[in-house]
Gaussian input, Z-matrix of N, CA and C with variables (Angstrom, degrees):
# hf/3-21g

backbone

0 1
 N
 C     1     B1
 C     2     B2     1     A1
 N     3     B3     2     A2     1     D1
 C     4     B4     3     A3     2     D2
 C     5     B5     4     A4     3     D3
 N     6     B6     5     A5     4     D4
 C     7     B7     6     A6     5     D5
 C     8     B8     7     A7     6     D6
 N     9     B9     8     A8     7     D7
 C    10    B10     9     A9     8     D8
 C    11    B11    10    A10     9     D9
 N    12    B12    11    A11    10    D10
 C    13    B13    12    A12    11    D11
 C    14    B14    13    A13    12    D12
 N    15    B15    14    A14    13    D13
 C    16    B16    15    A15    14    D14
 C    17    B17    16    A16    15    D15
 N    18    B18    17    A17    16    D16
 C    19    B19    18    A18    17    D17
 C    20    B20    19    A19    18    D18
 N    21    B21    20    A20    19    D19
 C    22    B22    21    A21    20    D20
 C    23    B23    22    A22    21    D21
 N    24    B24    23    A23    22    D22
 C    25    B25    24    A24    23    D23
 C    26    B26    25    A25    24    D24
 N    27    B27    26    A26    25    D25
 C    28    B28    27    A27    26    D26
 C    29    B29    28    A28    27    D27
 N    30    B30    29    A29    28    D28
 C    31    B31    30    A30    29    D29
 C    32    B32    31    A31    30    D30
 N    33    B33    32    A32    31    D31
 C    34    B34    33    A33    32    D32
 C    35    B35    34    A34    33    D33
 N    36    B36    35    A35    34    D34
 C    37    B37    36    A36    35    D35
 C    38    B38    37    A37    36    D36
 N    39    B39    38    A38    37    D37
 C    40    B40    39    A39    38    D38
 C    41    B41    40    A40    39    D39
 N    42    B42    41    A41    40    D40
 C    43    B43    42    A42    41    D41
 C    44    B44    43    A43    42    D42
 N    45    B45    44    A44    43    D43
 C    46    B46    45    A45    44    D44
 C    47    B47    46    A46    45    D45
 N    48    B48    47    A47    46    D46
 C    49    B49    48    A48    47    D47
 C    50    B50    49    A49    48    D48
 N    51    B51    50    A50    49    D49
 C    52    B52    51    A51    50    D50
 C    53    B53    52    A52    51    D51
 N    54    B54    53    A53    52    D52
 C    55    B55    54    A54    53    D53
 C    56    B56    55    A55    54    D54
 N    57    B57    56    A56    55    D55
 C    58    B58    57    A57    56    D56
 C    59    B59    58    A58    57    D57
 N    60    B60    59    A59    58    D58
 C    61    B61    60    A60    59    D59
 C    62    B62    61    A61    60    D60
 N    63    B63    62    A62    61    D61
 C    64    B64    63    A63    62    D62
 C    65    B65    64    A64    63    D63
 N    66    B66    65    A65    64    D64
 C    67    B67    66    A66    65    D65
 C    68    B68    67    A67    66    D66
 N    69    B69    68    A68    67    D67
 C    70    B70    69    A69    68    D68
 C    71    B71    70    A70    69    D69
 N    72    B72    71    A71    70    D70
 C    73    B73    72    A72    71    D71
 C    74    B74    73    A73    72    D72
 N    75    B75    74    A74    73    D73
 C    76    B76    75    A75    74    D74
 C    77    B77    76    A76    75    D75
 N    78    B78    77    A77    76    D76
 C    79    B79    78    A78    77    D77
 C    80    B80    79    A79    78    D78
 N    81    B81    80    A80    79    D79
 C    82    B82    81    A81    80    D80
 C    83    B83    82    A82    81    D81
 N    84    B84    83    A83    82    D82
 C    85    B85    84    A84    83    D83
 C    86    B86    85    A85    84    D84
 N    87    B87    86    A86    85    D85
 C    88    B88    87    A87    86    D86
 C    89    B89    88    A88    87    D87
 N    90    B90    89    A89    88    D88
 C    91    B91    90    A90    89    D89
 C    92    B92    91    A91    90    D90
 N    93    B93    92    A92    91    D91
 C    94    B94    93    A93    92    D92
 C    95    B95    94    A94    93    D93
 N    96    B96    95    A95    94    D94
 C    97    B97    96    A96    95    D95
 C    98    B98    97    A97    96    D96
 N    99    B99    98    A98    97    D97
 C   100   B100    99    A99    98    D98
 C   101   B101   100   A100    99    D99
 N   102   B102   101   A101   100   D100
 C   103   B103   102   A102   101   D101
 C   104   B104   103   A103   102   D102
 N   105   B105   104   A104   103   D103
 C   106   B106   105   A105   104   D104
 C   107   B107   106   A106   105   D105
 N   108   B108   107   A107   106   D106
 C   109   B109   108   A108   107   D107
 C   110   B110   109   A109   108   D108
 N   111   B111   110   A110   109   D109
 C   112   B112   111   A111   110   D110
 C   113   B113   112   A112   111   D111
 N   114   B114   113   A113   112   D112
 C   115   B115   114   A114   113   D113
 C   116   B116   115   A115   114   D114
 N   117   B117   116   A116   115   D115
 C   118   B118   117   A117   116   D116
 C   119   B119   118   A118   117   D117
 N   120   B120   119   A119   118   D118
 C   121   B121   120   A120   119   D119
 C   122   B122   121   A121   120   D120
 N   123   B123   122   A122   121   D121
 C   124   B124   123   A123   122   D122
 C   125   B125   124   A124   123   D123
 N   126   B126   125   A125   124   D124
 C   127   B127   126   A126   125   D125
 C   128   B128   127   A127   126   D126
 N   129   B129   128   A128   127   D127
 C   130   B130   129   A129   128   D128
 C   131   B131   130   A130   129   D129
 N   132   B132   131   A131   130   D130
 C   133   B133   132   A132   131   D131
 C   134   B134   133   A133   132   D132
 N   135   B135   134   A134   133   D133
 C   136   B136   135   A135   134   D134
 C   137   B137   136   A136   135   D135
 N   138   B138   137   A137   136   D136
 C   139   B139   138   A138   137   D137
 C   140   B140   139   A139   138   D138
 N   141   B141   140   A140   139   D139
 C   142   B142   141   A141   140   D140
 C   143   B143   142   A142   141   D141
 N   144   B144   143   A143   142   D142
 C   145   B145   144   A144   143   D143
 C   146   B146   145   A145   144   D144
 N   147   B147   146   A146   145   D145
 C   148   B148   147   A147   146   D146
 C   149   B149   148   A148   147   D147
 N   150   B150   149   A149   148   D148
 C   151   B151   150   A150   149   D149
 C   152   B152   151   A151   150   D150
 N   153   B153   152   A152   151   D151
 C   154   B154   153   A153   152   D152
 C   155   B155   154   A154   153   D153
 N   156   B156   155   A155   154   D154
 C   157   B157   156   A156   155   D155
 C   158   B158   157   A157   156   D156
 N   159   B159   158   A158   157   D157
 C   160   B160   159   A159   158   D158
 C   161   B161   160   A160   159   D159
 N   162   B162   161   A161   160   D160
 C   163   B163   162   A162   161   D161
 C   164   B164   163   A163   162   D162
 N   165   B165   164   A164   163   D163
 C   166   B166   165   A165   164   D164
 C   167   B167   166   A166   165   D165
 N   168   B168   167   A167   166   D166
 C   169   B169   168   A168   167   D167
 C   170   B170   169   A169   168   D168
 N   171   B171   170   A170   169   D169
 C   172   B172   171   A171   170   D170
 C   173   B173   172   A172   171   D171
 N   174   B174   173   A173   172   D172
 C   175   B175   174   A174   173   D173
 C   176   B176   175   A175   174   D174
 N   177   B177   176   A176   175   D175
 C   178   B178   177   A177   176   D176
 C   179   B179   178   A178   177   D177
 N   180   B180   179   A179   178   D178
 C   181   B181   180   A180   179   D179
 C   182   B182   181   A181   180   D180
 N   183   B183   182   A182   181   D181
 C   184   B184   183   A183   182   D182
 C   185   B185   184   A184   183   D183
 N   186   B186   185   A185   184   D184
 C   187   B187   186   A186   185   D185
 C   188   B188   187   A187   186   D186
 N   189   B189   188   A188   187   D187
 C   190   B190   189   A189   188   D188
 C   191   B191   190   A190   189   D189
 N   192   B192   191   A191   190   D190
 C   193   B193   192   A192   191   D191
 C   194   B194   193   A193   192   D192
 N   195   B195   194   A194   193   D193
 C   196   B196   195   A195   194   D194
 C   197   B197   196   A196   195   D195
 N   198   B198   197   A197   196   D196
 C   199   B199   198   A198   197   D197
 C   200   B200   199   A199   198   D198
 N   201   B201   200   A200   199   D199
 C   202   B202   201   A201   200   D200
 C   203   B203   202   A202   201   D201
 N   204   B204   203   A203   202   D202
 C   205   B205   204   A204   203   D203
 C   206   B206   205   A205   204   D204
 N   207   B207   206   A206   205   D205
 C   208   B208   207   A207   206   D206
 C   209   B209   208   A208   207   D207
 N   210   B210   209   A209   208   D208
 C   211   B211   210   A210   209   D209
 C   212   B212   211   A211   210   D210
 N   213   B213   212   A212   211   D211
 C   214   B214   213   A213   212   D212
 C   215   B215   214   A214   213   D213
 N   216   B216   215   A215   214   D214
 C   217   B217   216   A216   215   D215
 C   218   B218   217   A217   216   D216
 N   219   B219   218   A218   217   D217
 C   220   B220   219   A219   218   D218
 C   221   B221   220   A220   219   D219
 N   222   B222   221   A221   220   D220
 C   223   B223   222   A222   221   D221
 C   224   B224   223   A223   222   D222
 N   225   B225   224   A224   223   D223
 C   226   B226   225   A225   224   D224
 C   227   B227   226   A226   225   D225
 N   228   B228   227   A227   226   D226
 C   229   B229   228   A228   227   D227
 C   230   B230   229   A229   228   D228
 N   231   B231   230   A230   229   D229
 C   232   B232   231   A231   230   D230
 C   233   B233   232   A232   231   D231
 N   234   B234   233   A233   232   D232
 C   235   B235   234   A234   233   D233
 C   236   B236   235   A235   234   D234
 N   237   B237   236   A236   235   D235
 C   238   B238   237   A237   236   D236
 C   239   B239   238   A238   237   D237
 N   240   B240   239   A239   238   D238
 C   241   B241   240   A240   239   D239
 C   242   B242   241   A241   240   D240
 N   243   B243   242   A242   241   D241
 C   244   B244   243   A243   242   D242
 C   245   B245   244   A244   243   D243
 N   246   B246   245   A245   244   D244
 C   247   B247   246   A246   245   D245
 C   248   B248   247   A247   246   D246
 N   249   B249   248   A248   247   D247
 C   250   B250   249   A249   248   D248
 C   251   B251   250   A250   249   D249
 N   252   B252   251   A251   250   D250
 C   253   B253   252   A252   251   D251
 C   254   B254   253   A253   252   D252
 N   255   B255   254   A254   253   D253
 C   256   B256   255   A255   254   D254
 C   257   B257   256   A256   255   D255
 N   258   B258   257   A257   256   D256
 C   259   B259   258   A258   257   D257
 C   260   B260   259   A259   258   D258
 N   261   B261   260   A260   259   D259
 C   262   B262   261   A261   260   D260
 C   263   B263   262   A262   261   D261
 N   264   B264   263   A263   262   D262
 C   265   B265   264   A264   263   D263
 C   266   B266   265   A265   264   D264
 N   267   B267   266   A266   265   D265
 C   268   B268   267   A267   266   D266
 C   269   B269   268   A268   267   D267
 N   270   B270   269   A269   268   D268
 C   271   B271   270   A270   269   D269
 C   272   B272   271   A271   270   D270
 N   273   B273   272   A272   271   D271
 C   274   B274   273   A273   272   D272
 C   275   B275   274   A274   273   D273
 N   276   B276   275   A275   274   D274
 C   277   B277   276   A276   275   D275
 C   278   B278   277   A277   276   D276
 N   279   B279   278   A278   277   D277
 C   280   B280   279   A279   278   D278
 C   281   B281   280   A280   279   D279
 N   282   B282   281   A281   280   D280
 C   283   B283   282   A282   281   D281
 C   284   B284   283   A283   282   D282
 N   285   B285   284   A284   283   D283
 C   286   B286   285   A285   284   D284
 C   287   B287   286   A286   285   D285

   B1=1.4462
   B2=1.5308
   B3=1.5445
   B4=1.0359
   B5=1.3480
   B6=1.3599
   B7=1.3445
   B8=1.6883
   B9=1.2787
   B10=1.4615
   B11=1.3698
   B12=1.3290
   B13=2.4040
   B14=1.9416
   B15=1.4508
   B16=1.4902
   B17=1.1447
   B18=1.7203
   B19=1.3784
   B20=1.1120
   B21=1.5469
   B22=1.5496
   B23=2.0105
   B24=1.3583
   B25=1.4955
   B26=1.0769
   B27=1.9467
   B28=1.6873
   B29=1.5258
   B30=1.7481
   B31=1.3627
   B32=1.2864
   B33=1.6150
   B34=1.6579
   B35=1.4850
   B36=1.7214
   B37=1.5388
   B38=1.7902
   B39=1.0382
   B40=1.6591
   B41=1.5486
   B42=0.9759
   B43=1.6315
   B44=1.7217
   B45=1.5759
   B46=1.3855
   B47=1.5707
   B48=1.7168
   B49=0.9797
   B50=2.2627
   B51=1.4502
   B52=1.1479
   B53=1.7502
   B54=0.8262
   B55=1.5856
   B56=1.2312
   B57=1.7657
   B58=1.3280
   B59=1.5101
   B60=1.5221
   B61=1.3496
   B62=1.5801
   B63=1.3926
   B64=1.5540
   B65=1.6357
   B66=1.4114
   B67=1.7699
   B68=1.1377
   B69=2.0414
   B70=1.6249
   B71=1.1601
   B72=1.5517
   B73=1.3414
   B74=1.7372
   B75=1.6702
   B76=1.4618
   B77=1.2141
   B78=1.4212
   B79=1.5006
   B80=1.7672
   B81=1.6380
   B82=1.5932
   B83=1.6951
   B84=1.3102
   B85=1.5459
   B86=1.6567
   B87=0.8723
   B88=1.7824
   B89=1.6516
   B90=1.1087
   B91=1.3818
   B92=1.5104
   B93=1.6372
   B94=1.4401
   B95=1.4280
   B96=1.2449
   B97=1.4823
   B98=2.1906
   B99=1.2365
   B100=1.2523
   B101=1.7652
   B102=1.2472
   B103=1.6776
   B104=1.6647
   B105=1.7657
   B106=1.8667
   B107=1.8192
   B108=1.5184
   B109=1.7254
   B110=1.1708
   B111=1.8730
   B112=1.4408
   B113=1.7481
   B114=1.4382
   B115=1.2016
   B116=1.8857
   B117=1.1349
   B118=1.4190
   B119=1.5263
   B120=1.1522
   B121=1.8411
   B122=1.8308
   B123=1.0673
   B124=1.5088
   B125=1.6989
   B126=1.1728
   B127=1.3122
   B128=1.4287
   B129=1.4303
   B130=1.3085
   B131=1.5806
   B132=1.1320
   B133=1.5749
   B134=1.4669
   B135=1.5088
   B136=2.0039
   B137=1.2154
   B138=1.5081
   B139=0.8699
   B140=1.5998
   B141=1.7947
   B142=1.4553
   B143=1.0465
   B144=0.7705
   B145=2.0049
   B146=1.2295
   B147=1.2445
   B148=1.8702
   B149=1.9029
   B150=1.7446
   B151=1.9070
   B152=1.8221
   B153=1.0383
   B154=1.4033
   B155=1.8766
   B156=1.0127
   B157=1.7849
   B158=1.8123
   B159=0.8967
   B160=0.9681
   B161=1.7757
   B162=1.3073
   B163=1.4699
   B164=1.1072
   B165=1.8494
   B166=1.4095
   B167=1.7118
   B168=1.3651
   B169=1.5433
   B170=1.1958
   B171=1.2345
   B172=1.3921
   B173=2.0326
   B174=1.5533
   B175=1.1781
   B176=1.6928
   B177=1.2336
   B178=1.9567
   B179=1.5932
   B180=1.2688
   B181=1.4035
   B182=1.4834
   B183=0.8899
   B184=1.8999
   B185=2.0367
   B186=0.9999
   B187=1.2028
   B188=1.8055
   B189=1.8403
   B190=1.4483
   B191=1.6070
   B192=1.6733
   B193=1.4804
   B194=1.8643
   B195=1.2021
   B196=1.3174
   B197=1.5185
   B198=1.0079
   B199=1.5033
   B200=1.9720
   B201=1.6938
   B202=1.1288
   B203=1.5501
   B204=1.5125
   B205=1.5888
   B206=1.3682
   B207=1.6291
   B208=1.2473
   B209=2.2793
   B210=1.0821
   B211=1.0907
   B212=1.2542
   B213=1.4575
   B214=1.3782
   B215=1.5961
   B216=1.4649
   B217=1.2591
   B218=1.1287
   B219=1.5108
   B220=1.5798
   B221=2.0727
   B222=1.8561
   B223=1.7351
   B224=1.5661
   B225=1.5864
   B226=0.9420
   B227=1.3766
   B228=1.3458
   B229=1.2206
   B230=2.0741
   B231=1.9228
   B232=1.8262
   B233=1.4959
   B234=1.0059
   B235=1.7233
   B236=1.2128
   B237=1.6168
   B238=2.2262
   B239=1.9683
   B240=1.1920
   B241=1.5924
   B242=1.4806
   B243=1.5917
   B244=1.9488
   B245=1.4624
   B246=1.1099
   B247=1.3177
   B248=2.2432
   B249=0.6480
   B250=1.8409
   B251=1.4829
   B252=0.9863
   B253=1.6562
   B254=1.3257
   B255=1.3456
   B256=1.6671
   B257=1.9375
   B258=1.0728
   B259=1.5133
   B260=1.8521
   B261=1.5250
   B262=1.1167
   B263=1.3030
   B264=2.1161
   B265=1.1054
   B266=1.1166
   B267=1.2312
   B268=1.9142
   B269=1.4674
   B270=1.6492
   B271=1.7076
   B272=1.2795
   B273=1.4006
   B274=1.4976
   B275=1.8579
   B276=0.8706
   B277=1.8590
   B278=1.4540
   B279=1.4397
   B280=1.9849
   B281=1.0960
   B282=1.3620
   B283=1.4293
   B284=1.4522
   B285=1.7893
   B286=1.4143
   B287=2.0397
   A1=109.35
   A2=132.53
   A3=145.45
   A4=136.53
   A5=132.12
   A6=136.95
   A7=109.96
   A8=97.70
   A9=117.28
   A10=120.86
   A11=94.51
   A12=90.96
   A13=86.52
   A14=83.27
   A15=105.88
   A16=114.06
   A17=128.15
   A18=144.90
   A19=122.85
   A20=111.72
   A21=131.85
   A22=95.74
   A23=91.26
   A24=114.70
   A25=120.55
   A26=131.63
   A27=120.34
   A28=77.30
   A29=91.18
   A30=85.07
   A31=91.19
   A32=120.16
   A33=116.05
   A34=129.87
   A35=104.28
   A36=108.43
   A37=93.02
   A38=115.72
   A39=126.01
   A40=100.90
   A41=96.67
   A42=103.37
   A43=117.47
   A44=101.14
   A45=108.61
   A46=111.98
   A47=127.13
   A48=116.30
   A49=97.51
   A50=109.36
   A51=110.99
   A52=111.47
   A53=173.09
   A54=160.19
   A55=147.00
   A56=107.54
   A57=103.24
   A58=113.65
   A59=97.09
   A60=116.62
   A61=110.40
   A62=102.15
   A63=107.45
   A64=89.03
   A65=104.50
   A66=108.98
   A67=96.35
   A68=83.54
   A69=105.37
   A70=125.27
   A71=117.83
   A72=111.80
   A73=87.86
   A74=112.78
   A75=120.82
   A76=101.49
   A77=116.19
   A78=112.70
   A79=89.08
   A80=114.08
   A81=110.89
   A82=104.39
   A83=121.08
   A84=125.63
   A85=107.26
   A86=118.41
   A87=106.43
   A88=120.69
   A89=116.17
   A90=125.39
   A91=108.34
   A92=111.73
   A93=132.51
   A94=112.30
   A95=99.59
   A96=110.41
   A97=94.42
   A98=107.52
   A99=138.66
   A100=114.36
   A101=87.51
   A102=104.30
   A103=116.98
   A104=82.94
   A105=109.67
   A106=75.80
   A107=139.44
   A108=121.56
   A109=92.24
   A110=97.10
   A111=114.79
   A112=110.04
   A113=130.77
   A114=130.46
   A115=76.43
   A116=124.45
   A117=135.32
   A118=113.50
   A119=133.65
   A120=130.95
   A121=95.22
   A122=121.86
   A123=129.59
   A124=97.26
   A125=119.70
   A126=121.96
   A127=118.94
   A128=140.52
   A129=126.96
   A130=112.05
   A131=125.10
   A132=140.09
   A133=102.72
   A134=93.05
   A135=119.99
   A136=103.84
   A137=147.09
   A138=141.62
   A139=86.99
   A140=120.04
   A141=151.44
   A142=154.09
   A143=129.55
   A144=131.63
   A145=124.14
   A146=96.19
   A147=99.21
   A148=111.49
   A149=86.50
   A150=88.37
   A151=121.64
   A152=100.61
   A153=91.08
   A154=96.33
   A155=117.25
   A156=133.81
   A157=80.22
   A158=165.36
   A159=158.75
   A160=133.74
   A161=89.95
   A162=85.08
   A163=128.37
   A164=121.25
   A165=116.89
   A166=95.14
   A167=128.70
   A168=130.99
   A169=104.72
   A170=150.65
   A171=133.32
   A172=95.75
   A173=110.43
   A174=106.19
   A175=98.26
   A176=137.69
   A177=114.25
   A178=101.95
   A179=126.49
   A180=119.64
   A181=125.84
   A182=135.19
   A183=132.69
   A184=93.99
   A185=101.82
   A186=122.94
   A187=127.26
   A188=104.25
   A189=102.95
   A190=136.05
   A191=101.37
   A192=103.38
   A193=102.65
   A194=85.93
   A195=95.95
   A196=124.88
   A197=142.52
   A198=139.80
   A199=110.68
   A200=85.79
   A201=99.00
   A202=115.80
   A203=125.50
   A204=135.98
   A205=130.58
   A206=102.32
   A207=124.13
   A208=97.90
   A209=126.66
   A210=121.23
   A211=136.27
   A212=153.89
   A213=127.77
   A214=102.27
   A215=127.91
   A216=156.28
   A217=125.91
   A218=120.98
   A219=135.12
   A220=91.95
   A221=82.32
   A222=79.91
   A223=98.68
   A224=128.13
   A225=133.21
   A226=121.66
   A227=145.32
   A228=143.83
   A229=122.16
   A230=82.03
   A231=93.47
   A232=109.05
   A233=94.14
   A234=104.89
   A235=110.78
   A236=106.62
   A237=119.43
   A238=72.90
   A239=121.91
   A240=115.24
   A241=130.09
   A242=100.25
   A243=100.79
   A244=86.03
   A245=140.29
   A246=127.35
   A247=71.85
   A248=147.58
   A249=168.20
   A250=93.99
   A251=141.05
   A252=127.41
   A253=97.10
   A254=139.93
   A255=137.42
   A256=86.45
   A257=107.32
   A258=130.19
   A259=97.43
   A260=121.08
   A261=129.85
   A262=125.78
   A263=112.55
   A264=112.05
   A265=115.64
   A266=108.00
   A267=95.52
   A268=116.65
   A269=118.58
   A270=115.29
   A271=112.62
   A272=121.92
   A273=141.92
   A274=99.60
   A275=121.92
   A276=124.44
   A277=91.03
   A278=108.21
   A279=93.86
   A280=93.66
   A281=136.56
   A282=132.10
   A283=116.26
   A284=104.99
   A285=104.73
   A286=109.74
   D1=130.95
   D2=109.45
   D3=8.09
   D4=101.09
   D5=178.00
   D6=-41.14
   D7=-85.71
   D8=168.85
   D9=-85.26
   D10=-44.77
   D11=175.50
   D12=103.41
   D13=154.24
   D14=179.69
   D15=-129.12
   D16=125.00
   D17=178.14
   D18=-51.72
   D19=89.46
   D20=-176.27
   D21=-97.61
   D22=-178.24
   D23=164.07
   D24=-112.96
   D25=-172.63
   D26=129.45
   D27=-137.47
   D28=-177.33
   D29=-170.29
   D30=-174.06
   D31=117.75
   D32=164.80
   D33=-11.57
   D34=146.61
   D35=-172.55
   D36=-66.17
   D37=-19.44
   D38=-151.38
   D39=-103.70
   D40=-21.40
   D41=175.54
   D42=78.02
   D43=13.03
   D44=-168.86
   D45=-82.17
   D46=-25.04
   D47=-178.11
   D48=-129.86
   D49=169.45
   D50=-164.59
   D51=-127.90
   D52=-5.62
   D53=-160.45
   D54=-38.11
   D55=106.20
   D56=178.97
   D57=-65.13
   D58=166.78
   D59=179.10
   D60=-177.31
   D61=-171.84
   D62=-152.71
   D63=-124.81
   D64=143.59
   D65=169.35
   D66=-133.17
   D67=120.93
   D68=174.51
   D69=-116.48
   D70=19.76
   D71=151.39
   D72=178.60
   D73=165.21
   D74=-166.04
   D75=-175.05
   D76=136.58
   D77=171.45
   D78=-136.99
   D79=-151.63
   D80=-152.02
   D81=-101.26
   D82=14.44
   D83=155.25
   D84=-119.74
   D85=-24.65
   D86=-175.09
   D87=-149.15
   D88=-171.33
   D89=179.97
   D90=-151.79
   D91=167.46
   D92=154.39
   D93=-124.00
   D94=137.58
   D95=-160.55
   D96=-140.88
   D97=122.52
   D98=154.89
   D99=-81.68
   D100=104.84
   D101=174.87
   D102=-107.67
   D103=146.49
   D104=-145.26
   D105=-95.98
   D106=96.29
   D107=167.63
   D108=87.94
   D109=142.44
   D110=-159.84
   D111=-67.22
   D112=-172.36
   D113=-150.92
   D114=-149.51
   D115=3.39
   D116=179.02
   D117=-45.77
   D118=68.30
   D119=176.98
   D120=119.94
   D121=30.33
   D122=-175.69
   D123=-99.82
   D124=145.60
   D125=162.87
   D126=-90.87
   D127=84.13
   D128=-165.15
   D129=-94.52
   D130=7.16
   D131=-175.94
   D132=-26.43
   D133=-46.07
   D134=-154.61
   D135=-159.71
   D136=127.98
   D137=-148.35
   D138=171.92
   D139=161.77
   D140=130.79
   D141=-41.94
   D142=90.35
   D143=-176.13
   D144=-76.62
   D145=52.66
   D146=-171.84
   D147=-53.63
   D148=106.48
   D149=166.50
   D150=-99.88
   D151=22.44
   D152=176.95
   D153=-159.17
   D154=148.41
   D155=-171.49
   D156=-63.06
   D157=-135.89
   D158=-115.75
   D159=-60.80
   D160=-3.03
   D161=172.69
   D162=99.50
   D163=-13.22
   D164=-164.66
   D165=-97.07
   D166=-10.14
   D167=172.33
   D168=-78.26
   D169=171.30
   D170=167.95
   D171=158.99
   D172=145.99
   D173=-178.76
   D174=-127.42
   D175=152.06
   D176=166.53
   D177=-89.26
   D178=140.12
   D179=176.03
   D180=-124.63
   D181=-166.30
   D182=171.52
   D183=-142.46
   D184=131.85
   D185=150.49
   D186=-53.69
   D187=87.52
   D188=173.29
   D189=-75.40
   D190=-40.83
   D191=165.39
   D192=-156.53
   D193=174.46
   D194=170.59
   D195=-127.99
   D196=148.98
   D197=-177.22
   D198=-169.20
   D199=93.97
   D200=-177.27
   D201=74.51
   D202=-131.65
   D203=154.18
   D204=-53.12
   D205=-35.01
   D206=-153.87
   D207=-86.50
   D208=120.88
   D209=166.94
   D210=-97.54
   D211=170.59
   D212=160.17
   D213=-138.65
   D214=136.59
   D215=-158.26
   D216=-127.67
   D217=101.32
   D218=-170.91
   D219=-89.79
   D220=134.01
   D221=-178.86
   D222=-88.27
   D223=150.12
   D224=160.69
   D225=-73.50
   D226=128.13
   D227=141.35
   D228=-49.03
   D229=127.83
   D230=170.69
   D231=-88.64
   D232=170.66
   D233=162.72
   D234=-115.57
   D235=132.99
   D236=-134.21
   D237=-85.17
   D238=110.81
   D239=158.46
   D240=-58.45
   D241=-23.08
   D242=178.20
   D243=-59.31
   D244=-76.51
   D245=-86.60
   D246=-119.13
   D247=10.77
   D248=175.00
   D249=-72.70
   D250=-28.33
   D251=-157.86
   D252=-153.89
   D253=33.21
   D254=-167.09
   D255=-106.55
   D256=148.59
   D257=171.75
   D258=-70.47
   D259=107.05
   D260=178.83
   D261=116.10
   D262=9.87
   D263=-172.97
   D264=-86.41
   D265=143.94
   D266=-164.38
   D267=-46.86
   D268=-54.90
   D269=163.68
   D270=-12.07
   D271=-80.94
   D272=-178.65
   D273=-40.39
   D274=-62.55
   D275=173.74
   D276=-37.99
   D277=-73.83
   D278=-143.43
   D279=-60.29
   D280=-38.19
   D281=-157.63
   D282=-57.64
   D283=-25.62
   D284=-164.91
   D285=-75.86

């Protein structure tokens, strides 16, 4: 946890809606996140973790609970695409 918390975002898969908020604590599967205005008609299914004003920090997340302001956010896992089509991926082995 965070003393004070640092001014993050989230932000639609669609990019249609935006919300600041505060991150007050995070380790390497999830977060708590303090929200700045309600989340009232928001889709949080899947959603953004914008860590930096521009966008290039960013985590995808799911919505675990809610309580009050305060939120909590399971990060989703990608599937790494470099490494999907490299000569030696195991897929590519069994297949052969």
């Amino acid at each position: 946890m965070f003393g004070r918390g640092f001014n993050v975002w989230i932000m639609g898969i669609d990019g249609t809606w935006r919300r600041s908020c505060v991150l007050k604590g995070i380790s390497a599967s999830d977060a708590e996140l303090e929200l700045e205005g309600s989340i009232e008609g928001l889709n949080l299914k899947e959603f953004f973790l914008l860590l930096s004003s521009t966008g290039l920090a960013y985590r995808r997340c799911e919505l675990v609970r809610v309580n009050g302001t305060e939120i909590q956010v399971r990060f989703l896992k990608t599937k790494n695409k470099a490494t999907a089509g490299r000569p030696g991926n195991r897929d590519e082995r069994m297949a052969s």
